[in-house]
N, C-alpha and C positions, 0 to 999 in steps of 0.2 A: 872336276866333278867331286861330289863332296863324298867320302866313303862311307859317313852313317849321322847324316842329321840330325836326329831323335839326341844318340849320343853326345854329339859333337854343341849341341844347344842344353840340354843336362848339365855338362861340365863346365861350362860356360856360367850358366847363370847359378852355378853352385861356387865359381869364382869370384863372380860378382857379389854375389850374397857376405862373401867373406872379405870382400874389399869393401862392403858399406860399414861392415860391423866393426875396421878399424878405420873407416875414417879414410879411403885410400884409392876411393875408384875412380877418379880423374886419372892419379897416375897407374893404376893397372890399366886401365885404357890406354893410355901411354907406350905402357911397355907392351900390350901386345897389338898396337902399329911396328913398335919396332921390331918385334918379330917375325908380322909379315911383312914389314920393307925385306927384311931377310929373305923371305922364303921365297919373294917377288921376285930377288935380284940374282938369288943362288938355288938353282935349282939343285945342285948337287945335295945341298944342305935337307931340303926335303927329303933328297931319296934315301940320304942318312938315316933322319928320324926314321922311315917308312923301312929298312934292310932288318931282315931278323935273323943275319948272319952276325952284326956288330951287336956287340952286348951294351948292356943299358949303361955300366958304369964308363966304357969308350966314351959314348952319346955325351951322358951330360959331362964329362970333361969336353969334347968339342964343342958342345952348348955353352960351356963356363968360358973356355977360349971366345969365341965370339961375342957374346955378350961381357963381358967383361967390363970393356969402358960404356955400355948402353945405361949403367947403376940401373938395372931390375928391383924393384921391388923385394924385399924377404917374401912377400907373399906368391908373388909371380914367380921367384924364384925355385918356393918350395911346392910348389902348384905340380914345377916342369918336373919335379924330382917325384913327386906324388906320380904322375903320370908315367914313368919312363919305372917305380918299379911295382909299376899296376900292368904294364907294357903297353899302354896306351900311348905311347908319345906319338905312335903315325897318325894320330888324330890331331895331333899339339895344333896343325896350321888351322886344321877346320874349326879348330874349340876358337881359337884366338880369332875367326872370321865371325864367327855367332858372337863371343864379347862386343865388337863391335860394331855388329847389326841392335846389337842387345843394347849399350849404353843409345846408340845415336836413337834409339826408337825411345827409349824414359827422356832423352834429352830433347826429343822432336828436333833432331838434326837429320836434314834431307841430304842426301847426295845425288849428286847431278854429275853428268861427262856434256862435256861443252866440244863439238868438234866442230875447228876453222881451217878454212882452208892456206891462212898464216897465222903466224902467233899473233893473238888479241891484245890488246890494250888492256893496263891495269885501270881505266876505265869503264871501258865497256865489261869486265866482267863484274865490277862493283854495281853496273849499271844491273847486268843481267838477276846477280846476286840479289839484290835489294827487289826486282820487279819478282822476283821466285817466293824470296820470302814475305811479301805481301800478300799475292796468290793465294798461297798455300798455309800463311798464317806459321810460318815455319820458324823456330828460335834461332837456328841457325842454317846455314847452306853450304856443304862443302862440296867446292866443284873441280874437277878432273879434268884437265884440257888433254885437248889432243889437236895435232893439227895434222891434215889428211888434206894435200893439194889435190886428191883427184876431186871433191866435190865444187871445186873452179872458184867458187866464194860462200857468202853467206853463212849460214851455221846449222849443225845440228845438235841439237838439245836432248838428250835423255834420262829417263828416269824410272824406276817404280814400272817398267814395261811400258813406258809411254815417249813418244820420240816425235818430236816438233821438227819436222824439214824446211829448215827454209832457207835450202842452198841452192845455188844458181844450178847442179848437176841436177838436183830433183825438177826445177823448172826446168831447162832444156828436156827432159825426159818428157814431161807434159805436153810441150808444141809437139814433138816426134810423133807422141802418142794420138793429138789431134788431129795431125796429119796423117798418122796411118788410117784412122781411123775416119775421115771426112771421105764418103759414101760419092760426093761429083769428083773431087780429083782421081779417087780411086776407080772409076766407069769414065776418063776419060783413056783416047789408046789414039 
């Protein structure tokens, strides 16, 4: 859950604004993925940022420890430093989630979660890939797998609140459903 929106999308595109003016917002995109790969992988690291028991200058030495071999940006760099002595840093993950709602929406890059119930073929998701960005008229499509043996096969697609089922668990649900629901077998005894 995101702590403050408004804010967290502000700072974001006040980011942005200052990685066009050097020429540089491909790689701050960049560096705040790898931020949230971080924040993805280590929870701990979040609750860091988020403790207003540990002081700001602990913070960005454990920030500078980690990122170290990431090569940050100067600008991303002095962004996290801006923030942590604004004491905004418990925002840092939500600001670097709106950067990159921010860039993929100027860039008309869609993201999608592809779920199979084995891992796909580098195929079929070039297949999926290219039939999305037709659709949708999309520049590019970055897609998320996942793979979830309970839905038995087929796939589910999601995106933008819209989610295409077309896995064998959602059909067996359907026969169940017609079956409960079919009015002579149900009045026979």
């Amino acid at each position: 859950m995101m702590l403050n929106p408004r804010v967290a999308n502000r700072y974001a595109l006040a980011l942005l604004d200052v990685a066009k003016e050097v020429n540089l917002v491909n790689q701050v995109y960049a560096d705040a993925q790898s931020i949230l790969d971080v924040c993805a992988s280590n929870a701990d690291f979040v609750q860091l940022l988020k403790s207003p028991i540990i002081k700001g200058d602990k913070k960005l030495a454990i920030f500078d420890a980690v990122f170290a071999s990431a090569n940050l940006q100067a600008v991303t760099s002095k962004f996290v430093r801006l923030m942590t002595s604004k004491g905004r840093e418990e925002l840092l993950k939500e600001i670097m989630q709106e950067l990159v709602k921010e860039y993929q929406r100027l860039h008309n890059i869609k993201q999608y979660k592809l779920t199979t119930a084995v891992q796909a073929s580098t195929a079929v998701k070039e297949q999926i890939v290219n039939q999305v960005k037709q659709a949708l008229g999309a520049a590019d499509v970055q897609l998320t797998e996942v793979v979830d043996e309970t839905i038995v096969g087929g796939f589910i697609l999601e995106a933008e609140g819209i989610q295409i089922d077309g896995s064998v668990r959602n059909e067996l649900l359907g026969i169940k459903q017609q079956f409960l629901s079919n009015e002579f077998v149900a009045n026979i005894r």
